[in-house]
C-alpha positions as CSV (number, residue, x, y, z in Angstrom):
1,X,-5.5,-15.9,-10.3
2,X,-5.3,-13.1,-7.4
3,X,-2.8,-10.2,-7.4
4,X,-5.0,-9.3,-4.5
5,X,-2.3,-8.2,-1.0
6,X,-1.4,-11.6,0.2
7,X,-1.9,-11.9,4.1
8,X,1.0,-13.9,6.5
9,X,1.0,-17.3,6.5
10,X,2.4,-20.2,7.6
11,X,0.5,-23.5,7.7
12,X,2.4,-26.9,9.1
13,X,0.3,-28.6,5.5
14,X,1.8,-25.9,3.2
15,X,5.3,-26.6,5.4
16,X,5.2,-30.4,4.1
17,X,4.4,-29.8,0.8
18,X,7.3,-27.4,0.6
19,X,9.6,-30.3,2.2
20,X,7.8,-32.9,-0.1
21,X,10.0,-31.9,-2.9
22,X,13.3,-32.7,-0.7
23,X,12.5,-36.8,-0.6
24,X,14.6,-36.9,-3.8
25,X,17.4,-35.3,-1.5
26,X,16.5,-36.9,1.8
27,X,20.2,-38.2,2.7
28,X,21.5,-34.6,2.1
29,X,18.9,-33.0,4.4
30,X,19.2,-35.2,7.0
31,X,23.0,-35.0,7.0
32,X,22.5,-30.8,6.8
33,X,20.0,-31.1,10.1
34,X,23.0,-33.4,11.7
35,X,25.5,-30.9,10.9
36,X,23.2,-28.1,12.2
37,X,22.7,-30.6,15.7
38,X,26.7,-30.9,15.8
39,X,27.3,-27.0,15.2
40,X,24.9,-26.1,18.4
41,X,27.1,-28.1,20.5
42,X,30.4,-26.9,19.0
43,X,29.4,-23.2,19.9
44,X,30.4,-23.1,23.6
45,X,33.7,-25.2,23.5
46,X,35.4,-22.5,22.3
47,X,34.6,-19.7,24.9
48,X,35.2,-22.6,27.4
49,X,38.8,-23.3,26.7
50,X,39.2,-20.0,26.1
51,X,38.4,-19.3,29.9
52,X,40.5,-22.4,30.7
53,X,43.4,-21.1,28.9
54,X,42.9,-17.6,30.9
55,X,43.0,-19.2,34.2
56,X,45.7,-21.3,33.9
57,X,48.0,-18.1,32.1
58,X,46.5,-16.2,35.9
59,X,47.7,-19.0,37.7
60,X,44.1,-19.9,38.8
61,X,43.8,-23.7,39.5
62,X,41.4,-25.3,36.5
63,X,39.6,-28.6,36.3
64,X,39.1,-29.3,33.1
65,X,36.2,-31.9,31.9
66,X,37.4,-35.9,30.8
67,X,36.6,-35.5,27.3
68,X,39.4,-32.4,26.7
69,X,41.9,-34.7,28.9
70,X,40.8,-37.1,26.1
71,X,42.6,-34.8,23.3
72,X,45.7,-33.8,25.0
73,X,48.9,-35.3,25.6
74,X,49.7,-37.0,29.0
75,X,52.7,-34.4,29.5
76,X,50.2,-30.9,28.8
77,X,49.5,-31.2,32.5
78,X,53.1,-30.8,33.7
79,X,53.2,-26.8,33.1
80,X,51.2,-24.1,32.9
81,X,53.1,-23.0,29.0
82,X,52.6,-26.7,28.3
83,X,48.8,-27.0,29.0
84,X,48.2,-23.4,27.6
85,X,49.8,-24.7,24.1
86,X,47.8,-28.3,23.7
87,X,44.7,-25.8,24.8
88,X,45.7,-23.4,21.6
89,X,46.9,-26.5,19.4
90,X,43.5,-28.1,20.4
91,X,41.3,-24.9,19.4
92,X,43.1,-24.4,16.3
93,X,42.3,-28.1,14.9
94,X,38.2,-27.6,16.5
95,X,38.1,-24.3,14.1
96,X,39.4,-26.0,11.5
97,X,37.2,-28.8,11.9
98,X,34.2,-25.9,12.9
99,X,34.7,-24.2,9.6
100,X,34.8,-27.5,7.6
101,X,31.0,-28.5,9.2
102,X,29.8,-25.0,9.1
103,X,30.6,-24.7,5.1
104,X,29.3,-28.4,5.0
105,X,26.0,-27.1,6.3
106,X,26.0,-23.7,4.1
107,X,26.5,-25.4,1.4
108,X,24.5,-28.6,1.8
109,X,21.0,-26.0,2.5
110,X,21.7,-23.7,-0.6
111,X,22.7,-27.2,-2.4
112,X,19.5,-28.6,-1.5
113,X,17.3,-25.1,-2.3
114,X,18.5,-25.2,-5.5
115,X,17.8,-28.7,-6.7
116,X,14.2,-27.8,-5.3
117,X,13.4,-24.8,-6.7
118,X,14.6,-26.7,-10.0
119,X,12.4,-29.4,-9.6
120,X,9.1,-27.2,-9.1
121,X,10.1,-24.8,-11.6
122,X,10.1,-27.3,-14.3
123,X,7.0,-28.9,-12.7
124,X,5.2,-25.0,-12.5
125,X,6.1,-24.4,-16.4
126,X,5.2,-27.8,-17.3
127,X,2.0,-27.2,-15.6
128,X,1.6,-23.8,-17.2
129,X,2.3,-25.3,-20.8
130,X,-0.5,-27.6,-20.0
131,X,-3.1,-25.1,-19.2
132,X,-6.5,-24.1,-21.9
133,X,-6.0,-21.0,-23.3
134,X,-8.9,-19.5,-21.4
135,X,-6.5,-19.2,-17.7
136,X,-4.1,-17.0,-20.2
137,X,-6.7,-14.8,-21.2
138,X,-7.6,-13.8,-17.1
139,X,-4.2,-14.1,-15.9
140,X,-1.7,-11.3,-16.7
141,X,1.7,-13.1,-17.9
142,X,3.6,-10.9,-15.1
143,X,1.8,-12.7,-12.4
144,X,2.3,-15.9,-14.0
145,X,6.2,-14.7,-14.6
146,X,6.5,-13.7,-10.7
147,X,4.9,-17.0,-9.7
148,X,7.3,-19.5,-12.2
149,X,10.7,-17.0,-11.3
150,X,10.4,-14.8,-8.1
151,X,7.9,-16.7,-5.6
152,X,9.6,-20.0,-6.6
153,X,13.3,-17.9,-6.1
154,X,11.8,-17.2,-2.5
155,X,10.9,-20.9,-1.5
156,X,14.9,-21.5,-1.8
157,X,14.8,-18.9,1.1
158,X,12.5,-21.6,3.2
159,X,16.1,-24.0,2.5
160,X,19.2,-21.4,2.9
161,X,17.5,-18.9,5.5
162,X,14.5,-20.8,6.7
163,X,13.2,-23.4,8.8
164,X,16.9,-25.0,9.2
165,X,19.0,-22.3,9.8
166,X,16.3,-21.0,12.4
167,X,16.2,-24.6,14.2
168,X,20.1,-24.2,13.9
169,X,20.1,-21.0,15.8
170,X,17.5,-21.9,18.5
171,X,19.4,-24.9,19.3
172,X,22.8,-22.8,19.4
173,X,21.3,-20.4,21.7
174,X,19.5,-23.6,23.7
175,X,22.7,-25.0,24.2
176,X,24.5,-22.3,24.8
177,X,22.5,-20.9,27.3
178,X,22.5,-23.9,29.5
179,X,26.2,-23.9,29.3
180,X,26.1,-20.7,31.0
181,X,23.5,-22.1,33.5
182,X,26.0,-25.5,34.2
183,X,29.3,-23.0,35.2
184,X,27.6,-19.8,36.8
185,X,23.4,-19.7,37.0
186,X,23.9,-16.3,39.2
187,X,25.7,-14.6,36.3
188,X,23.4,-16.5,33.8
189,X,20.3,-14.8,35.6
190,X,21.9,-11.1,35.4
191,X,23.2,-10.8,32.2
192,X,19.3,-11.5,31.0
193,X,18.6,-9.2,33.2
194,X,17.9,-6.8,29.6
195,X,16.4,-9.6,27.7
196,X,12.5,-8.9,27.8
197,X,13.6,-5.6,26.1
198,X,15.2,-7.4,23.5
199,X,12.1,-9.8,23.0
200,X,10.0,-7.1,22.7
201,X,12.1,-5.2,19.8
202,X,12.5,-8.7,18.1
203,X,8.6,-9.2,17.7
204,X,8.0,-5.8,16.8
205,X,11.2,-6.2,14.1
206,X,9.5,-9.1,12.8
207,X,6.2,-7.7,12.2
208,X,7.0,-4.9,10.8
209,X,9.5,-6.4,8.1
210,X,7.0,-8.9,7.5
211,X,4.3,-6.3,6.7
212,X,6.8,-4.6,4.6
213,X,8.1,-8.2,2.7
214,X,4.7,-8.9,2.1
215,X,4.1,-5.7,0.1
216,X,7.5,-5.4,-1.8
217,X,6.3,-8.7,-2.9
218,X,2.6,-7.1,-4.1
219,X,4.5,-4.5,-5.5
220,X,7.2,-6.6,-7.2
221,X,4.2,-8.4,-8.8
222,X,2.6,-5.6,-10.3
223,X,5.9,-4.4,-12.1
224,X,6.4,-7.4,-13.6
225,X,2.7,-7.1,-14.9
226,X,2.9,-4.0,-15.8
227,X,6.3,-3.7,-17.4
228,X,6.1,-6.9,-19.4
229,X,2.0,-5.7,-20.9
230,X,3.8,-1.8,-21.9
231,X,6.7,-2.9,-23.5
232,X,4.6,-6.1,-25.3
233,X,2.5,-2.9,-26.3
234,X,5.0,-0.3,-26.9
235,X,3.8,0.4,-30.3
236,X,0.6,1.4,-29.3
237,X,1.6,3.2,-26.0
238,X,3.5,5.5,-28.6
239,X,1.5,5.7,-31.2
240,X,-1.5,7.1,-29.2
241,X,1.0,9.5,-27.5
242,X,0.5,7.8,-24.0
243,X,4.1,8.0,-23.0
244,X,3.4,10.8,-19.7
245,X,0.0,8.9,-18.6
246,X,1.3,5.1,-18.7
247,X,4.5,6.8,-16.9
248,X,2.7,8.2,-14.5
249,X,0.9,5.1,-14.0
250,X,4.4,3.1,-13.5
251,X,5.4,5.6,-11.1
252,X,2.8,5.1,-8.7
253,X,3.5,1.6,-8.6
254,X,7.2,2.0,-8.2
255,X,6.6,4.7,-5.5
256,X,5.1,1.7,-3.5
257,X,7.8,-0.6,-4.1
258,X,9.9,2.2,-2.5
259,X,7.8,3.1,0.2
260,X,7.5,-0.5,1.2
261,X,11.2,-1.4,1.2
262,X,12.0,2.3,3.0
263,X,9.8,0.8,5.5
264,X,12.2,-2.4,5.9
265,X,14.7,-0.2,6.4
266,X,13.7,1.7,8.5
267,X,13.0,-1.2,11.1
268,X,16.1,-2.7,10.5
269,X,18.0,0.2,11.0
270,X,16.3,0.6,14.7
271,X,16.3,-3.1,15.8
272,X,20.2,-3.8,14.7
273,X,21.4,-0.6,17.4
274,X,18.8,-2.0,20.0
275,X,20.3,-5.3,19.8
276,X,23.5,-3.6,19.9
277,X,22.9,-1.5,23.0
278,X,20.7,-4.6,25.0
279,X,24.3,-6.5,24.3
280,X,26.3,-3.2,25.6
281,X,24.2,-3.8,29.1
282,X,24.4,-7.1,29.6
283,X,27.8,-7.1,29.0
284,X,28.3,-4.0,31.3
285,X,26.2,-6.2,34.2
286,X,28.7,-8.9,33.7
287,X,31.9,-7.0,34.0
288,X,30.1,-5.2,37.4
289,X,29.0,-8.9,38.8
290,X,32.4,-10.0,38.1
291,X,34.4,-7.3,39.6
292,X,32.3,-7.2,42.7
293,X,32.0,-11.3,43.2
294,X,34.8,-13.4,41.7
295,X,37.4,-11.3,40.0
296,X,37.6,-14.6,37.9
297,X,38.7,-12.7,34.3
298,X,38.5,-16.5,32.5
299,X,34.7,-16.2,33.5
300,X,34.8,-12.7,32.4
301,X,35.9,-13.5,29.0
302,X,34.0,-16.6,28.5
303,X,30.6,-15.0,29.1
304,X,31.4,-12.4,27.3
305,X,32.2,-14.7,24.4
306,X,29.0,-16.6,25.4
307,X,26.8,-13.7,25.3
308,X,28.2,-12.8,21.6
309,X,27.1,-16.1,20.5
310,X,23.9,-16.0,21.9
311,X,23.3,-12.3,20.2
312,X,24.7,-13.7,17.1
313,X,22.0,-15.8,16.3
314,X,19.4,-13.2,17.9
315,X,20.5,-10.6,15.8
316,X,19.4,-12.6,12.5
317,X,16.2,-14.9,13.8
318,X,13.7,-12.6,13.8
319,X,14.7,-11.8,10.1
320,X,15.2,-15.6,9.2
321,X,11.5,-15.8,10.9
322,X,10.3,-13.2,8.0
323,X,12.1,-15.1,5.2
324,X,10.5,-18.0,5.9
325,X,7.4,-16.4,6.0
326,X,7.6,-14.8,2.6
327,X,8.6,-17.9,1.5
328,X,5.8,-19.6,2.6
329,X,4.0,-17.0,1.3
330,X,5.5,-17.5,-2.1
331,X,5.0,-21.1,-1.7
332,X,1.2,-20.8,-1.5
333,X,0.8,-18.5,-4.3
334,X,3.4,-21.5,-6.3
335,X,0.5,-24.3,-5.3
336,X,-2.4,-22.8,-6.3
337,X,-1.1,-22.7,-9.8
338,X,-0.7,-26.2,-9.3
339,X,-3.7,-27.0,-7.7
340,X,-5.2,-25.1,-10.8
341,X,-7.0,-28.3,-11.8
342,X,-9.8,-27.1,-13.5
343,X,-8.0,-25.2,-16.1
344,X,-5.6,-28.4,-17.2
345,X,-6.5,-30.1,-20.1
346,X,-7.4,-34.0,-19.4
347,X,-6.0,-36.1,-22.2
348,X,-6.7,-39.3,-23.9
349,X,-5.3,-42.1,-25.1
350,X,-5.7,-42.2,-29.0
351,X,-2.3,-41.9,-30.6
352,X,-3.2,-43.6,-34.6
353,X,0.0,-43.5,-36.6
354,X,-1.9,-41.3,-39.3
355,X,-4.9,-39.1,-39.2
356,X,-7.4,-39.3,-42.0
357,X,-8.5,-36.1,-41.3
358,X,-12.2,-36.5,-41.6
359,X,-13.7,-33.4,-39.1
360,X,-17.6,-33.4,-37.6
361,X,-19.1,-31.2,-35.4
362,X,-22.3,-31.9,-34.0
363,X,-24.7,-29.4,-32.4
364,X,-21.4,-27.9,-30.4
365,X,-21.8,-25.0,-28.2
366,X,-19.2,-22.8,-26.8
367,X,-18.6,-19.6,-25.5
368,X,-15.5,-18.0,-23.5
369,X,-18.3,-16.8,-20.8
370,X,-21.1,-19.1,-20.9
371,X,-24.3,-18.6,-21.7
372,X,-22.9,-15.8,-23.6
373,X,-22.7,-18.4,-27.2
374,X,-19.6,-17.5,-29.7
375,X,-21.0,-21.2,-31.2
376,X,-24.6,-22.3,-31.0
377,X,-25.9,-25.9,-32.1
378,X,-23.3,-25.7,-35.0
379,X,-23.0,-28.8,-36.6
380,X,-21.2,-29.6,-40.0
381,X,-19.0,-32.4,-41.4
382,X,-15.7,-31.9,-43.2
383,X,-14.8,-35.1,-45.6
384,X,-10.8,-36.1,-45.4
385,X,-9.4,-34.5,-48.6
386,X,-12.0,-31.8,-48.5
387,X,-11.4,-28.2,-48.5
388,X,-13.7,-26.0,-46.5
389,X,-13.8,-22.4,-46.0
390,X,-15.5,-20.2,-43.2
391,X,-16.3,-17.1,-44.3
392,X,-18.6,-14.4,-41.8
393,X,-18.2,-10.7,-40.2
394,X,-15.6,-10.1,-37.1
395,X,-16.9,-12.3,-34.6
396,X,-19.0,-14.7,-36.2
397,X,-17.1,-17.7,-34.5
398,X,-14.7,-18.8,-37.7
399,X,-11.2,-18.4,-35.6
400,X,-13.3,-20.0,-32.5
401,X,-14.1,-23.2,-34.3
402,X,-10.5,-23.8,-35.3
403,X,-9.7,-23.3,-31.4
404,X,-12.0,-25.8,-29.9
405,X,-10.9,-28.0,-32.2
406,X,-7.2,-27.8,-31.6
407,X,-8.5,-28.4,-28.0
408,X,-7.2,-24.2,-26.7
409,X,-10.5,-23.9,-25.4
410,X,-12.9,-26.3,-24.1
411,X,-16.5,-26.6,-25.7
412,X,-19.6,-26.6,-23.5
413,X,-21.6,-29.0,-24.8
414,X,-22.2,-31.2,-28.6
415,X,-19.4,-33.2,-29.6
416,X,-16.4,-33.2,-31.8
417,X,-15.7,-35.9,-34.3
418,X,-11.9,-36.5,-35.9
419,X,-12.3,-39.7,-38.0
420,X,-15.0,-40.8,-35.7
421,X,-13.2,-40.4,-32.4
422,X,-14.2,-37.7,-30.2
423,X,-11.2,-35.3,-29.9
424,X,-11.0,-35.5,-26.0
425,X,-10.2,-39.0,-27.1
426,X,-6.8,-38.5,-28.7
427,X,-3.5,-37.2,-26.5
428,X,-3.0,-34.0,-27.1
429,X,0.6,-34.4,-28.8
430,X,-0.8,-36.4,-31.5
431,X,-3.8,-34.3,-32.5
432,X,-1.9,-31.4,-32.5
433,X,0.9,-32.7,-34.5
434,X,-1.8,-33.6,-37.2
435,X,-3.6,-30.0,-37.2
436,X,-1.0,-27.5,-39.0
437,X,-2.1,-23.7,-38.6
438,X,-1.2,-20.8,-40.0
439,X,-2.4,-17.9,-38.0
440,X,-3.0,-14.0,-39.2
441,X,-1.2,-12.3,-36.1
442,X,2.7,-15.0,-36.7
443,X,4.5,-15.3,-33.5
444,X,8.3,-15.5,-33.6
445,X,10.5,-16.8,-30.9
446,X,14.1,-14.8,-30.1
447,X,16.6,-17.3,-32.0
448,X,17.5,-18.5,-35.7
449,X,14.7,-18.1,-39.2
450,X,15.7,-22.0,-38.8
451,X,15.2,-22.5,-35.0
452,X,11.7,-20.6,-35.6
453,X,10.6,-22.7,-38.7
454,X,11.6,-26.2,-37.1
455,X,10.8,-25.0,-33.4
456,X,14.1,-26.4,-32.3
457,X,13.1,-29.8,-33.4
458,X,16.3,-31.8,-33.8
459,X,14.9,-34.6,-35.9
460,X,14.4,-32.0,-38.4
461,X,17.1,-31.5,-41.0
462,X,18.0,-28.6,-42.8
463,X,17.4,-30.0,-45.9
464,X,13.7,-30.6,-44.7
465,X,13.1,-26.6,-44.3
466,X,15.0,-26.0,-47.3
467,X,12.8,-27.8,-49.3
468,X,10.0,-26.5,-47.5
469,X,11.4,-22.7,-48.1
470,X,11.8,-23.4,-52.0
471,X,8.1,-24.4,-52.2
472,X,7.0,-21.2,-51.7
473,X,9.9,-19.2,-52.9
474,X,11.2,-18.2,-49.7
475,X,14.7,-20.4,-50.1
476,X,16.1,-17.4,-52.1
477,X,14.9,-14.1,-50.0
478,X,16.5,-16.5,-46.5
479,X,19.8,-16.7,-48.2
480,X,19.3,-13.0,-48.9
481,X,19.8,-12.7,-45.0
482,X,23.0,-12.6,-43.3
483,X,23.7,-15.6,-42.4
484,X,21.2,-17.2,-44.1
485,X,18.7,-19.7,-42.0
486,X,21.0,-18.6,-39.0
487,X,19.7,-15.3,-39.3
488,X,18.9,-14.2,-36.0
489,X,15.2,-13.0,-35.7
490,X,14.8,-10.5,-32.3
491,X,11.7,-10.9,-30.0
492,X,8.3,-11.8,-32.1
493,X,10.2,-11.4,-35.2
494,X,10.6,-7.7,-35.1
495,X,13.2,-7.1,-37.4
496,X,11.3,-9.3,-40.3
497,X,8.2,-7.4,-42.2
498,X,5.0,-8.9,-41.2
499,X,4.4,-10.7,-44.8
500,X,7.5,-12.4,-44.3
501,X,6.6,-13.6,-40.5
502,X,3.9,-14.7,-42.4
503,X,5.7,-17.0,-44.8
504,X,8.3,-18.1,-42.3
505,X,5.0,-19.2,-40.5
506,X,3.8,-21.0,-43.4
507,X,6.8,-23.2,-44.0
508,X,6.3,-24.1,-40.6
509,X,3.2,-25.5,-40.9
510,X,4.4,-26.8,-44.5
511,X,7.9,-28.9,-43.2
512,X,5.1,-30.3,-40.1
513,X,3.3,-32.2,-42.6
514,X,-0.1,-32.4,-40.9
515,X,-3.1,-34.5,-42.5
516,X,-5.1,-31.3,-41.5
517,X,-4.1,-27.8,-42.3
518,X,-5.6,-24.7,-41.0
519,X,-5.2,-20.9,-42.6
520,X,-6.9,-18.4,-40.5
521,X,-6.8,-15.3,-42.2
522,X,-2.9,-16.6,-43.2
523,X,-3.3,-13.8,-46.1
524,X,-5.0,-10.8,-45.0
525,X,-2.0,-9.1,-43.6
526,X,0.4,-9.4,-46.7
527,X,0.9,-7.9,-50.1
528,X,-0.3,-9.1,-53.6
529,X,2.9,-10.5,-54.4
530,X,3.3,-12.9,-51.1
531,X,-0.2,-14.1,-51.1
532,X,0.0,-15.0,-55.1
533,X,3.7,-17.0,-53.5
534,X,1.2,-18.8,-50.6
535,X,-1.6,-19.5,-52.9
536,X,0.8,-20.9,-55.3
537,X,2.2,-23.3,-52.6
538,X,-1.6,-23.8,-50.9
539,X,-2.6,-25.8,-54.3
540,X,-0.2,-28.0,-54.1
541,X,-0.2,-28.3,-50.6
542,X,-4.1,-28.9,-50.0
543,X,-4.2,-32.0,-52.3
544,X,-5.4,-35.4,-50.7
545,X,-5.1,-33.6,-47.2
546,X,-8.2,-32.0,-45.2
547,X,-8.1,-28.0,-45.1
548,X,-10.1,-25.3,-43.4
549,X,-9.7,-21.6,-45.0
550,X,-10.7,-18.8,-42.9
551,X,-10.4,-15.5,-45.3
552,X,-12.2,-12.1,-45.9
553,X,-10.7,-12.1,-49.1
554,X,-12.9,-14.2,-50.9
555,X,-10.7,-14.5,-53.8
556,X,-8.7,-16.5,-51.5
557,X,-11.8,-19.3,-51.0
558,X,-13.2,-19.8,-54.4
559,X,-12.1,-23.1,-54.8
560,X,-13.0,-24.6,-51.6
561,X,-15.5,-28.0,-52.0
562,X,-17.3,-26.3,-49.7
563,X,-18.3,-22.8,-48.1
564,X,-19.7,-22.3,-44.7
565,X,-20.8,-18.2,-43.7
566,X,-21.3,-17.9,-40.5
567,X,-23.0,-15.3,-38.5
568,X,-23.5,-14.7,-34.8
569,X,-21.8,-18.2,-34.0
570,X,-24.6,-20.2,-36.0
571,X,-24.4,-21.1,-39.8
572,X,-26.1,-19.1,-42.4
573,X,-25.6,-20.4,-45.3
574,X,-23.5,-23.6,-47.2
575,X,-22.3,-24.7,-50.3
576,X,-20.2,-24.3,-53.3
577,X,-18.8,-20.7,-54.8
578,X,-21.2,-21.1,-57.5
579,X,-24.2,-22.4,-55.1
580,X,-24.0,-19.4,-52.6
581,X,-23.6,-17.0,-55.6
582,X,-27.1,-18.3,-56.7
583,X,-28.4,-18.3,-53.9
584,X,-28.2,-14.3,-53.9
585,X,-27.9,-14.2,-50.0
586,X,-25.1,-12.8,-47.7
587,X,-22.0,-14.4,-49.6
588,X,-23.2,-13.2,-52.6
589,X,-23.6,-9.9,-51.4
590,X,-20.2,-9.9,-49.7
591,X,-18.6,-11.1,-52.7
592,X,-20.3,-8.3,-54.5
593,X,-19.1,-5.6,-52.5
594,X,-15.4,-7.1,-52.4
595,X,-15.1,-7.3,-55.9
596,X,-16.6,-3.5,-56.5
597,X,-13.8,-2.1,-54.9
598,X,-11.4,-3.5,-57.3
């Protein structure tokens, strides 16, 4: 997935897409583009009455249209005073209603933004849970981060400060305009007279900001990435003393989030007083029209009122015009994620009620860059009930095996056998839940020793992980805690030793009960005294129910019905403790060296 600069877009398709996700909420967004409709016209009724109300206070005569003789009394017309306060009566109840319609229409877009950018949140994450493994390892998690929480933040801008709002102001400024046209064209025509200077400094406002947006947005992305990978890998930033290089580094990247908002700035800070001073003429052309033609001050006041309203809108469009393209932007990035087909797993439809646990692999191949083979033509057959154990050097293939058949990574070619069923056969859920693994490197979630054993599963019990705890005689070092199984475990278990993220890992995959159980290196990284507690617990735990051991400590293996050494992705050598021992080749030679050093 690109971090590559993203370019300006904006695609009447992509546009669709966005507004696919409001069908849900169509009766709210229809009602939102009625309000916006019903605001346009409301705009000029003000200034109008307000000019009416000045000419009949002057003494000028006034004809005022059927539809305000509609809303006021019979006896308004009698005086001057009279008329002047139904006119003021009248104007206070249309801002009340006004502001009533105008909240309405605030509200309803940000309402309506939110319940979107809900909806393809929790359809981007889903979509991300879904993925193989292989689109995490090429994708930094602060892209994918931006993409599930920033870029989908901005596609609420396409709702609240988009499309909408910007058909709202065109048609306020439409409307407006002709309004002007119906009582005076003449003054229309000269108080546009600066216009074309303010159409110029809008489009050049809007490039430039949008240039700017686009790489605040780059830059944003690349913080995320690189903020979330340091502090992940802290330890080793400070361990190797890197602290004044990878701070450098972060500088640089931070320096062009600066630069490019500066930039923004900048622009905005010369549009807003061009705006200002184009406003400051064409009000100074109507005031000079006025006095030399009419001397009519309810005209005076109602274009000046008129030209504010126009500006109003003006002022912000050109801005509204960049939101929406960012958003857009954003909601491009969003799709591809979504469109990310090749990289989602494709499920069956085999869901048995139990698992034998019988495993075959025949003549698989796979590699994470093809034709570069991790496993070639491997074939071997694991009985239900049976232990087996993969022994070989770093990068043989064992912890490869165990991920193409949990279905993290797909396999290129061969096939995959669980009790006679391919794998691609069963729905993922269900051949997961029957694989339990315990894996060298334990990952802990922020939350409860509880919440991380059960993974917030409410169906099970606390008597469940007790029981599971006391099987390995971790019940009594939990209690130890404060607050017992409540204990609160910081980010990837930090403030737990790594043997005992190990064990709290193992009653995991102990309280999950599954008819297939996987220890990949589950007791290289803890001391004598926890692995005699997990070996204790494996023998009673690997009885009638299919294992695979994964160990360099041989000791670990011995009793396995069967051994398989690996080497280079292919199989070596096979057989019993005894049998390889005999055989004099690389297990016995590994075994030999292993046991020397003791």
């Amino acid at each position: 997935m690109s971090t590559a600069p993203t370019k300006s877009v904006f695609k009447i398709s992509l546009l669709k897409r966005v507004f696919s996700f409001v069908q849900p909420y169509r009766f709210i967004f229809w009602g939102n583009l009625f309000l916006s409709v019903l605001l346009a016209f409301f705009t000029p009724v003000r200034p109008y009455l307000i000019q009416a109300t000045v000419n009949v206070a002057i003494g000028k005569q006034v004809s005022l249209p059927s539809w305000v003789h509609f809303f006021l009394p019979k006896d308004a017309f009698e005086s001057a005073i009279q008329l002047i306060l139904a006119i003021s009566l009248f104007q206070v109840a249309f801002i009340i209603i006004e502001t009533l319609c105008r909240f309405l229409f605030t509200f309803g877009m940000a309402w309506l933004g939110q319940q979107v950018i809900r909806d393809l949140r929790d359809k981007v994450y889903y979509k991300i849970m879904h993925w193989e493994m292989r689109q995490f390892d090429k994708t930094p998690i602060g892209t994918l981060t931006t993409r599930t929480i920033n870029d989908i933040e901005s596609i609420n801008d396409i709702f609240s400060d988009g499309l909408i709002p910007i058909i709202a102001d065109l048609l306020t400024i439409v409307v407006t305009l002709t309004t002007m046209f119906f009582i005076s064209w003449q003054l229309t025509l000269i108080c546009l007279i600066p216009f074309p200077i303010m159409l110029v400094a809008t489009y050049f406002f809007k490039e430039s900001v949008n240039k700017s947006f686009i790489q605040v947005r780059n830059a944003v992305a690349a913080l995320n990435s690189f903020v979330q990978e340091h502090i992940s890998g802290m330890a080793v930033v400070q361990a190797f003393a890197a602290e004044e290089k990878e701070m450098k580094k972060f500088t640089q990247i931070n320096e062009t989030h600066k630069a490019a908002n500066i930039r923004a700035i900048f622009a905005y800070s010369v549009f807003f007083p061009v705006v200002e001073v184009v406003l400051a003429v064409s009000i100074g052309l109507i005031v000079w029209w006025v006095a030399d033609q009419t001397l009519d001050a309810g005209l005076l006041v109602a274009f000046i009122l008129f030209l504010n309203q126009i500006f109003r809108p003006l002022r912000m469009i050109a801005d509204k015009f960049n939101v929406l393209q960012m958003g857009m932007v954003a909601a491009e990035r969003v799709f591809k994620v979504l469109d990310n087909e090749d990289v989602t797993l494709n499920e069956g439809t085999l869901s048995p009620a139990h698992i034998l646990g019988k495993i075959e692999f025949k003549q698989v191949q796979f590699g994470y860059q093809p034709p570069q083979w991790v496993l070639d033509d491997l074939s071997f057959t694991v009985e239900a009930g049976q232990t087996v154990a993969l022994v070989g050097h770093t990068g043989s293939g064992k912890s490869s095996i165990i991920s193409i058949l949990n279905r993290l990574y797909p396999y290129q070619s061969g096939q995959i056998l669980l009790d006679n069923q391919p794998i691609e056969s069963y729905t993922l859920d269900r051949l997961r839940a029957g694989i339990g693994v315990v894996l060298q490197d334990v990952f802990l979630f922020s939350g409860s020793v509880c919440d991380n054993i059960t993974l917030r599963n409410p169906a099970i019990t606390l008597e469940q992980v007790e029981a599971a705890a006391k099987m390995i005689d971790m019940h009594d070092f939990i209690m130890q805690l404060p607050g017992g199984y409540q204990y609160q475990v910081m980010e990837r278990g930090a403030t737990l030793s790594l043997g005992q993220r190990q064990l709290l890992s193992f009653i995991r995959a102990l309280l999950y009960n599954p008819s297939i159980l996987i220890l990949d290196e589950a007791t290289s990284s803890i001391d004598t005294e926890s692995e005699q507690l997990i070996e204790k617990a494996i023998d009673t735990l690997i009885k009638g129910r299919t294992s695979i051991v994964i160990a360099h400590r041989l000791s670990t293996i011995r009793k396995a019905s069967k051994i398989i050494v690996l080497e280079k992705g292919k199989i070596k050598e096979m057989g019993t403790h005894q049998e390889l021992l005999q055989l004099g080749g690389s297990y016995a030679t590994l075994s030999e060296m292993q046991f020397a050093q003791k």
